[in-house]
C-alpha positions in Angstrom: -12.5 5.2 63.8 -13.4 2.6 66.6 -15.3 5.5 68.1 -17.6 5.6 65.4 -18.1 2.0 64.4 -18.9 1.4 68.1 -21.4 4.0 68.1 -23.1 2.8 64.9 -23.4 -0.4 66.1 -25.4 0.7 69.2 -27.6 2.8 67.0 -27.8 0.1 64.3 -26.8 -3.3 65.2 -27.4 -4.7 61.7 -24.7 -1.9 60.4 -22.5 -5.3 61.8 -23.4 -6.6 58.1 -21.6 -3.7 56.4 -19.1 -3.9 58.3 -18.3 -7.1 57.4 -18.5 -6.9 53.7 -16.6 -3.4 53.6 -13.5 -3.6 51.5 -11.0 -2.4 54.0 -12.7 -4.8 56.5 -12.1 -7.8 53.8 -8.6 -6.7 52.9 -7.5 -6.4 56.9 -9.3 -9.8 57.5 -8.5 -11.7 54.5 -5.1 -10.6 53.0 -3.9 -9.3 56.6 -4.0 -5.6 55.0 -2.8 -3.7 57.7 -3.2 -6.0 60.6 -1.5 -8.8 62.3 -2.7 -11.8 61.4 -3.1 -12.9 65.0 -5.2 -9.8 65.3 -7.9 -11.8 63.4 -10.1 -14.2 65.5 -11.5 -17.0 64.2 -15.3 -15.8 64.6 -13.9 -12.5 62.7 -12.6 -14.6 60.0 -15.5 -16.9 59.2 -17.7 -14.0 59.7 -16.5 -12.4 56.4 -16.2 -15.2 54.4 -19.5 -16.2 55.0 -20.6 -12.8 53.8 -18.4 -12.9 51.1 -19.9 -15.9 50.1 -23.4 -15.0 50.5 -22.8 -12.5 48.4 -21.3 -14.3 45.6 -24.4 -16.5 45.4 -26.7 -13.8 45.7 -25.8 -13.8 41.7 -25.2 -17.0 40.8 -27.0 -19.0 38.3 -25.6 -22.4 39.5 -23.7 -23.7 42.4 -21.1 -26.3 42.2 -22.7 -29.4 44.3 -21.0 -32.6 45.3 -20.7 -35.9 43.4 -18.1 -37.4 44.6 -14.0 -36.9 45.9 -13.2 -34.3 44.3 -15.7 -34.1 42.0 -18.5 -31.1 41.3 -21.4 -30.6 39.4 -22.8 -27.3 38.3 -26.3 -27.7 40.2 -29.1 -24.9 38.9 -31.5 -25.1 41.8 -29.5 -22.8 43.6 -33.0 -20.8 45.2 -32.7 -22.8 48.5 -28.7 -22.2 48.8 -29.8 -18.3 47.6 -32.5 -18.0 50.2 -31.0 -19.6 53.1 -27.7 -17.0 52.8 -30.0 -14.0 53.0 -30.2 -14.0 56.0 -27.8 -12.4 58.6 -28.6 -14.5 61.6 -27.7 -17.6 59.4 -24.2 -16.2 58.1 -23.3 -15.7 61.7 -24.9 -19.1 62.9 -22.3 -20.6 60.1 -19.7 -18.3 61.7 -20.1 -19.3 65.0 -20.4 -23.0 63.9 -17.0 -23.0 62.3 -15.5 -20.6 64.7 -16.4 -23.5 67.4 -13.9 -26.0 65.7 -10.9 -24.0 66.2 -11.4 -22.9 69.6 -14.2 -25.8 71.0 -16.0 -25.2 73.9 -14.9 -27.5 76.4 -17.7 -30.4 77.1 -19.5 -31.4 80.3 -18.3 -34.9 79.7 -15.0 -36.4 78.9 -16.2 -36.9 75.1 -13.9 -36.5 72.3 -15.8 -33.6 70.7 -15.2 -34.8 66.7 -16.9 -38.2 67.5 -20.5 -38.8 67.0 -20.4 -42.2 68.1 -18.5 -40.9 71.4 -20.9 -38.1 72.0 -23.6 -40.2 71.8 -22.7 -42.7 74.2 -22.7 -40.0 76.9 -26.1 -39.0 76.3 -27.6 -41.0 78.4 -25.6 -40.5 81.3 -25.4 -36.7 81.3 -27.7 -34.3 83.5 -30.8 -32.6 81.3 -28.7 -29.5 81.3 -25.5 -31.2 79.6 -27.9 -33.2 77.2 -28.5 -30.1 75.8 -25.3 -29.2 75.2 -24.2 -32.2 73.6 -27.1 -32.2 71.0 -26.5 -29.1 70.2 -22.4 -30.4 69.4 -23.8 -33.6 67.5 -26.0 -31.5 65.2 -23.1 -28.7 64.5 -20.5 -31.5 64.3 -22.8 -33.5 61.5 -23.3 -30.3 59.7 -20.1 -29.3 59.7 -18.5 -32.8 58.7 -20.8 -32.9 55.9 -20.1 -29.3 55.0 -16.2 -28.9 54.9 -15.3 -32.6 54.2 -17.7 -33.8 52.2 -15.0 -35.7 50.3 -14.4 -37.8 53.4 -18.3 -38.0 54.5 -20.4 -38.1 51.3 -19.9 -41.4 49.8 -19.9 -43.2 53.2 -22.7 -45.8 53.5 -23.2 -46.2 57.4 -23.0 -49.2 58.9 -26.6 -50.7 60.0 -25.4 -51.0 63.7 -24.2 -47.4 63.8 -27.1 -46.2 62.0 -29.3 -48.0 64.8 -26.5 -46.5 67.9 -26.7 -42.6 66.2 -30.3 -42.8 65.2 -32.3 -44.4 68.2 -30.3 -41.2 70.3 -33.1 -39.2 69.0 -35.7 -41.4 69.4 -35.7 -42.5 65.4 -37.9 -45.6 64.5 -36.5 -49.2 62.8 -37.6 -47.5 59.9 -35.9 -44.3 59.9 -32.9 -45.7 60.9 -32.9 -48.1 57.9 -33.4 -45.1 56.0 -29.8 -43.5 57.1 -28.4 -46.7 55.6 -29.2 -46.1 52.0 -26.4 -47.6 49.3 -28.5 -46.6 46.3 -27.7 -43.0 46.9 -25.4 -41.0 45.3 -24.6 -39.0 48.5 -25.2 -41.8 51.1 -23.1 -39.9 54.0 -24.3 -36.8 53.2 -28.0 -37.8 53.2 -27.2 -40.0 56.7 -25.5 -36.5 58.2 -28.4 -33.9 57.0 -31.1 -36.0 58.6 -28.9 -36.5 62.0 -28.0 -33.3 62.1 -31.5 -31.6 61.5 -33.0 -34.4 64.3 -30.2 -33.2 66.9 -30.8 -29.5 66.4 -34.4 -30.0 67.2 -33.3 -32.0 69.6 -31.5 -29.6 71.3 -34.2 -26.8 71.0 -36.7 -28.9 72.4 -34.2 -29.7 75.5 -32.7 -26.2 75.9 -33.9 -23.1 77.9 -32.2 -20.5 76.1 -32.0 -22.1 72.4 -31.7 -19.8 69.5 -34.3 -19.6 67.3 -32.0 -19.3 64.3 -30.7 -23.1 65.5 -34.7 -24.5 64.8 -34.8 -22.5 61.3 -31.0 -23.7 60.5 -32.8 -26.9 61.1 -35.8 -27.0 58.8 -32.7 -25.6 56.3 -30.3 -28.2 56.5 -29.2 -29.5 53.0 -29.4 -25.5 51.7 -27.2 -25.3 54.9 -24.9 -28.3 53.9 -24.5 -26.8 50.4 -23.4 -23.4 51.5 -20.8 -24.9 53.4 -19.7 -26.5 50.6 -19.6 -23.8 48.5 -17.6 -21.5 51.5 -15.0 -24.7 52.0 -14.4 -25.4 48.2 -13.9 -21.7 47.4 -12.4 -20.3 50.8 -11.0 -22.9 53.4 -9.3 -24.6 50.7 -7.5 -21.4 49.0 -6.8 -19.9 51.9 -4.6 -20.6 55.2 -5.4 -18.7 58.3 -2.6 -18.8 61.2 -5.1 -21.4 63.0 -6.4 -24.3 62.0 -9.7 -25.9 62.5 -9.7 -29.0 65.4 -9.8 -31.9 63.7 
């Protein structure tokens, strides 16, 4: 009963994780066993997939990695991928992060919220407070475009003079910027996204008064991060069709 779920979570917040992985709670979310799909929210949704994912790799012997549109590789050095989804704080962090491309927080500045580029022109001209906020959108917008559309990121080569406009925003050398641009790689817009992504986040931790720690550790985990995404988008955003759809 509600009664009783409320009062385990106040004795036992982490009872939150068995809740989320227990059949009825998967049927009701999932298949709309019992519930109106309305009923659902988006953080709700994500929530359980992401634990139903975690727990599909917790035995898997190989994860299917990206190579190209539509194309996937069977990948055996799936012990990042494994370690980075045991972890409850990082299942919700993922949960949050998609959650936040349905129903976007509305930003300090008149940016469009799925543009880097855009985002990072108002950097400069925001107040230390808003900064914050919109390094902390760049990083969860590069993981996420490199997570659930890697078909439309990973092979893209960036342009030098966008590699130098995104880079220098977080205070990357000539070097490091030449780095994003890297045509020799198989996975050139994934690469380019990971490290932009990862530089934003610790960006944003370093500029934010209340920062998460779990943002700093998603961080220092960001290609384990990318590739869980992956495995969540190929094997649950693409099979199945909630009554919302993510902003893009």
């Amino acid at each position: 009963t509600p009664e009783v779920i409320k009062d385990q979570l106040a004795r036992r917040p982490w009872f939150a994780n068995d809740l989320l992985r227990h059949p009825d709670v998967v049927d009701a979310v999932l298949h709309g066993k019992g519930v109106c799909p309305t009923d659902v929210s988006p953080f709700l949704f994500f929530a359980v997939i992401a634990h139903r994912a975690a727990d599909e790799l917790a035995e898997a012997n190989w994860v299917a990695d990206w190579t190209g549109p539509a194309n996937r590789l069977p990948v055996f050095d799936v012990a990042p991928v494994l370690e980075f989804a045991d972890a409850p704080g990082r299942l919700i962090f993922i949960a949050r992060l998609l959650a936040g491309f349905v129903l976007p927080e509305p930003l300090p500045v008149p940016a469009a919220h799925m543009d880097l580029d855009d985002l990072v022109r108002w950097l400069d001209a925001a107040q230390p407070g808003d900064r914050a906020a919109l390094l902390r959108r760049l990083g969860d917008l590069a993981l996420f475009q490199a997570g659930v559309f890697p078909d439309a990121t990973g092979g893209r080569v960036l342009q030098l003079v966008e590699a130098d406009h995104l880079g220098r925003s977080i205070g990357m050398s000539p070097d490091e910027v030449h780095r994003l641009v890297d045509p020799g790689s198989a996975t050139p817009g994934l690469d380019a996204l990971e490290t932009l992504g990862s530089a934003w986040y610790q960006a944003f931790a370093d500029e934010a008064q209340d920062a998460s720690p779990v943002v700093l550790d998603v961080a220092s985990r960001i290609r384990p991060a990318r590739r869980f995404l992956n495995h969540l988008a190929d094997n649950y955003l693409n099979e199945l069709t909630p009554t919302w759809g993510i902003a893009i």
